[in-house]
N, C-alpha and C positions, 0 to 999 in steps of 0.2 A: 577559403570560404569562411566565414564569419557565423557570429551567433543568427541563427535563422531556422525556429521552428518546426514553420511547415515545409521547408524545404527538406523531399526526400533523404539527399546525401548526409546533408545534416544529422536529420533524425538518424541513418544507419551509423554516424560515428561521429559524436558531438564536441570527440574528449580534445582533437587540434583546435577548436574555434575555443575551447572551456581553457586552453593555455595561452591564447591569444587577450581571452577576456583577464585571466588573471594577472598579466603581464600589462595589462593599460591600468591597473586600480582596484581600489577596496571596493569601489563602489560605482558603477555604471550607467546612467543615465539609459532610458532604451523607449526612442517615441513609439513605435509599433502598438503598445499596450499603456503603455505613462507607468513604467513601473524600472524601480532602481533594484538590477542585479549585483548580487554579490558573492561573487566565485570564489575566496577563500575559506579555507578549512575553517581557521580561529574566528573570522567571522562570523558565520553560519552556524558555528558553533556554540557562539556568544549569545547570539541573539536568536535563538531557537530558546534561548532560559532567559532574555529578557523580558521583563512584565512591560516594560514600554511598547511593545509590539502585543498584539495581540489575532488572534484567528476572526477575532469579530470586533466591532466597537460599537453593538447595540447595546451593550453593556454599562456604556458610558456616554453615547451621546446617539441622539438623532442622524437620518440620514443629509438632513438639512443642516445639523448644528457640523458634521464631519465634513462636508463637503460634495457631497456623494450624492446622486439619483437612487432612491427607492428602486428596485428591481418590479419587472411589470407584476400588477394584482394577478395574472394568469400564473405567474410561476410558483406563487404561496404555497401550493403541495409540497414541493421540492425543497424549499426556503424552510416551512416548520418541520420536515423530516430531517435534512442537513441541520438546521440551528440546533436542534435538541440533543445533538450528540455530541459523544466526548469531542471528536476530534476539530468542533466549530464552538464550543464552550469554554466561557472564560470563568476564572474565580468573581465569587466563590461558587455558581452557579455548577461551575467545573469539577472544583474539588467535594461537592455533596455528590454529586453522581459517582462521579470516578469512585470514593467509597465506600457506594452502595454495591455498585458493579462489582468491585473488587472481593467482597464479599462473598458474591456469584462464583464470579469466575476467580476463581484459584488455582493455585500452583497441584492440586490434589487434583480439583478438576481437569489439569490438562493432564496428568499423569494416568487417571481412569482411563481418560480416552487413550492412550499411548498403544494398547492389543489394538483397538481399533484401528488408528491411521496406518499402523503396522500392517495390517488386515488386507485394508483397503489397497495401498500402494506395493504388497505384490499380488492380490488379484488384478490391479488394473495393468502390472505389467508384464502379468502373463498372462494376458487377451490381448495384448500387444508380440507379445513373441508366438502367441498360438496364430497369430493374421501373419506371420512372419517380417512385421513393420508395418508402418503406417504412419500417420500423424500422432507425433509423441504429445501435442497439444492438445487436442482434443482427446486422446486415449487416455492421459495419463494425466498434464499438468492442469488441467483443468476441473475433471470429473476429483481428483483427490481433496483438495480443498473445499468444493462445494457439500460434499458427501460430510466431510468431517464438520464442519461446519451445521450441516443440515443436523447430524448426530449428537451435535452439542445443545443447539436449538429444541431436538424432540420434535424436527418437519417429520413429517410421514413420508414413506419413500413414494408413494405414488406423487406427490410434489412438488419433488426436489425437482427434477427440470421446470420448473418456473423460476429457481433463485438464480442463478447465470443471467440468463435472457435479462430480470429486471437489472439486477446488479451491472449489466454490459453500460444497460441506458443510464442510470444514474450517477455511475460513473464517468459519462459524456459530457456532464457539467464542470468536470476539474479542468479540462483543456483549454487552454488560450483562447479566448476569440468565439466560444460555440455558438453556433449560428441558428436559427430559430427552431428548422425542424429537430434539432438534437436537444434544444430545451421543450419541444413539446414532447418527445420521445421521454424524456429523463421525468416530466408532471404527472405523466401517465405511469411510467412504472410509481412514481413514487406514490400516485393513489391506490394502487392495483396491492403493490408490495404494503402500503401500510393498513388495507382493510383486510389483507391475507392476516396479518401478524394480531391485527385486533380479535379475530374468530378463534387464532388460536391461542392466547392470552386468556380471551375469556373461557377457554375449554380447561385449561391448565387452572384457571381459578377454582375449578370444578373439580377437575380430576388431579389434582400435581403430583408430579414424576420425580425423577431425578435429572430432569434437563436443565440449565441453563434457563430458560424461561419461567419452571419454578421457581427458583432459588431468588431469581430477581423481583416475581410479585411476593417473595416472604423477607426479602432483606430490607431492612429497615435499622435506622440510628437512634438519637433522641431528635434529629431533625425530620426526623419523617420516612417514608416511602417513599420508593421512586413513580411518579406519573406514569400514567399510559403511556403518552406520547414519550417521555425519557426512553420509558423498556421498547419499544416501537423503534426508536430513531437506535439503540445501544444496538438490539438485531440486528437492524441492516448496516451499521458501522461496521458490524463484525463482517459480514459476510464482506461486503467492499470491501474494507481494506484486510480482510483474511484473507482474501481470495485474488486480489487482485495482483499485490504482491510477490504472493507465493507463486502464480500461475509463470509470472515475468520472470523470474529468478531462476521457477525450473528450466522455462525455455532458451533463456535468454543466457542462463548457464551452462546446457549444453552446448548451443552454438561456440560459446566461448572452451569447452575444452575443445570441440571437432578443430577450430583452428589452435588448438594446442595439446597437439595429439601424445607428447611425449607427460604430459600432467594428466593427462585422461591414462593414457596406459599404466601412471605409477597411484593412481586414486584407489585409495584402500578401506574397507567401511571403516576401522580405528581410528581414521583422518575424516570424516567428513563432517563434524563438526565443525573446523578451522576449516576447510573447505568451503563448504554453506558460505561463510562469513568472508571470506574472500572472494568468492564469487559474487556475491552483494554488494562490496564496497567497487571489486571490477567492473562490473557494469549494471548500475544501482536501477532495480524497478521504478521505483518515483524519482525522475531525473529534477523536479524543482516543488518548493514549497512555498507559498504565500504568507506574507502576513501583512496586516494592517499596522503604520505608526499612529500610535496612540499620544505619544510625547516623542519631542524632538530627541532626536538619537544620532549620536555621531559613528562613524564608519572611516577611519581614516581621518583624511582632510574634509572630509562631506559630512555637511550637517543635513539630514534628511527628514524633512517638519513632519509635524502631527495632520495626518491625512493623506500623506501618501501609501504609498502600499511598496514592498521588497520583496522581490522574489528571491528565494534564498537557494543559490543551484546545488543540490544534495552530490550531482553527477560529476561536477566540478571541487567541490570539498573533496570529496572521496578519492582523488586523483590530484592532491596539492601536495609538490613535493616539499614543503614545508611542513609536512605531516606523517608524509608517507614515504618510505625509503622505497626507491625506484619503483614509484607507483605504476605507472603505465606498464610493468610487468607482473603478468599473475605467479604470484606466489601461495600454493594451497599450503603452505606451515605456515604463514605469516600468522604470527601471535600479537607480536603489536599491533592492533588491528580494531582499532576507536572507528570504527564506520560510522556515519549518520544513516543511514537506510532506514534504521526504526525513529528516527527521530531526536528529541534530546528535551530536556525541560518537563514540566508539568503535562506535555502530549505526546510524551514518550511512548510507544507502542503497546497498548496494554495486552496485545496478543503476541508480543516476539518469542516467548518461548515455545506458543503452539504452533507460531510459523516454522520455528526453528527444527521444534520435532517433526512438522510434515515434510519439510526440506530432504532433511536427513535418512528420513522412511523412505523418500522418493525416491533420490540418490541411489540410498543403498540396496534398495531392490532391484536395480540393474546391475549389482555386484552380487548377487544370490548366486550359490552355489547352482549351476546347470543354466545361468543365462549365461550366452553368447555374447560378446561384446556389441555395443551399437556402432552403424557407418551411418555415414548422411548421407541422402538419397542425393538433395542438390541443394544450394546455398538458399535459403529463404529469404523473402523479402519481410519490412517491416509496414507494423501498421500507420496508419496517419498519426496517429498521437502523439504527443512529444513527454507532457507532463507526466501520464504512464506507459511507460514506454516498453513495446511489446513484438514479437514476428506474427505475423499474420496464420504461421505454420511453421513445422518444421520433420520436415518427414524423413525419414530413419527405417533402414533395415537390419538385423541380426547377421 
């Protein structure tokens, strides 16, 4: 079976077609989408911190002067919330944000939070062992990150279940191919989600806290403040990709110890740092990343001109054994261990340390002294998605 998205099989284990890709070339042509895959490590590597690639190229030219159709005037919700965040911003547009945010969010800020996610992730998995199992997704990998998240923000608990639901729909626009009712689903959160975040912006102008939403309407440089719409699109970046990631990793890494029961029985809290990080690079949440060519860029023998687009398969690097000594085996001490999962370059993951601490919180609260070990109730299936790549479920008893 070959590289192929939507197809089920595929999606549950990409990693034979991702040695078949590696094994034909640097660089793969693939009509399906008109986009040239690139399966090795060094490559993806390379040009994740190439400036000739780019996340956008509004930056630099028209959608007429690039080649490209305008995307429909109906989807501009979506389009000005995605453009204004870190993760679709180029320099210097990119690097004024990014040092305002950073400012925000700091290494002290996620270390405040650290009792909390601690908090959080063994009360959510002891309502998991008091039901005596259940769906470890929805009990545990899911409600943790949104909660910590919500808690960094300063959302009020009465409505945090709204950030999941929108963040599901906006998240529907990274996938190959999305079909119309998934871009009207993804317009709608993203007006719904961005007049939520304007009410409480302006409330925090008022009142400011010590949340994450304060700190970013007082940070300022000698170039300015950051805009509305910036701190607006910076929230919901955080939540997507804090949450989406982490959700994939927690699930998507238990599944991988249940079939490798003799690493799950020697997993000890003093290891799950290296842990975390090897179960990431083992079967990575965001299996592929985009970029636009800006200027012609070679890849091998392939010259790949300005205006096409590369998808760069993160699932595929992370599994090149010209990187990784017997990759296809999980190894939790692996210390050499350069994963792409956060990224690389100037859009390197400005939240991997609080992923890493929610990870590790999660983890090792089903190592607490007086939990039972988990089993799996039955093998779960995966969701349609390819680009984040997730189980629909995964249910678990003590």
């Amino acid at each position: 079976m070959g590289f192929d998205p939507w197809d089920a099989e595929f999606v549950a284990d990409p990693y034979p077609a991702y040695r078949e890709l590696r094994a034909q070339g640097r660089a793969i042509w693939w009509e399906a989408t008109g986009q040239w895959l690139v399966p090795h490590y060094a490559d993806v590597s390379a040009l994740l911190r190439d400036r000739r690639l780019g996340r956008t190229y509004l930056h630099r030219f028209s959608h007429e002067e690039f080649g490209r159709e305008a995307p429909p005037p109906e989807h501009e919700p979506f389009h000005v919330l995605n453009g204004n965040g870190l993760l679709d911003l180029e320099d210097p547009a990119h690097g004024r944000v990014r040092r305002l945010v950073s400012k925000a969010f700091t290494p002290r800020t996620v270390e405040r939070l650290a009792p909390a996610v601690e908090r959080l992730a063994g009360e959510l998995v002891g309502r998991l062992l008091a039901d005596g199992g259940g769906d470890l997704l929805t009990v545990v990998a899911e409600p943790l990150p949104v909660a910590v998240i919500a808690e960094l923000l300063g959302v009020p608990e009465a409505d945090r279940g709204l950030l999941r639901p929108w963040s599901a729909d906006i998240c529907g626009m990274f996938e190959l191919r999305p079909d119309e009712e998934t871009a009207r689903r993804a317009v709608r959160a993203s007006v719904e989600f961005s007049a939520y975040l304007r009410e409480l912006i302006a409330e925090r102008r008022g009142r400011p806290g010590e949340d994450l939403i304060s700190g970013l309407i007082a940070a300022h440089d000698e170039e300015g403040r950051l805009s509305e719409q910036e701190m607006i699109s910076t929230c919901v970046l955080l939540l997507n990709a804090g949450h989406e990631a982490t959700v994939n990793t927690t699930v998507n890494g238990w599944w991988t110890l249940f079939r490798n029961p003799d690493h799950l029985a020697g997993l000890r809290p003093e290891k799950l740092s290296t842990a975390v990080d090897e179960l990431m690079r083992y079967d990575t949440p965001l299996q592929m990343f985009e970029r636009w060519v800006l200027d012609d860029v070679r890849v091998g023998d392939t010259v790949i001109p300005r205006g096409a687009e590369v998808a760069l398969l993160f699932g595929s690097a992370n599994r090149d054994p010209s990187r990784f000594e017997d990759p296809d085996v999980l190894d939790l001490s692996r210390t050499d261990n350069p994963h792409l999962s956060f990224g690389a370059g100037i859009h390197y993951c400005l939240g991997a340390p609080l992923a890493r601490r929610e990870l590790t919180a999660s983890f090792g609260a089903f190592l607490a002294d007086g939990v039972p070990p988990l089993k799996l109730v039955r093998e779960p299936e995966w969701q349609p998605g390819y680009v984040i790549r997730g189980l629909r479920e995964l249910l678990v008893e003590f």
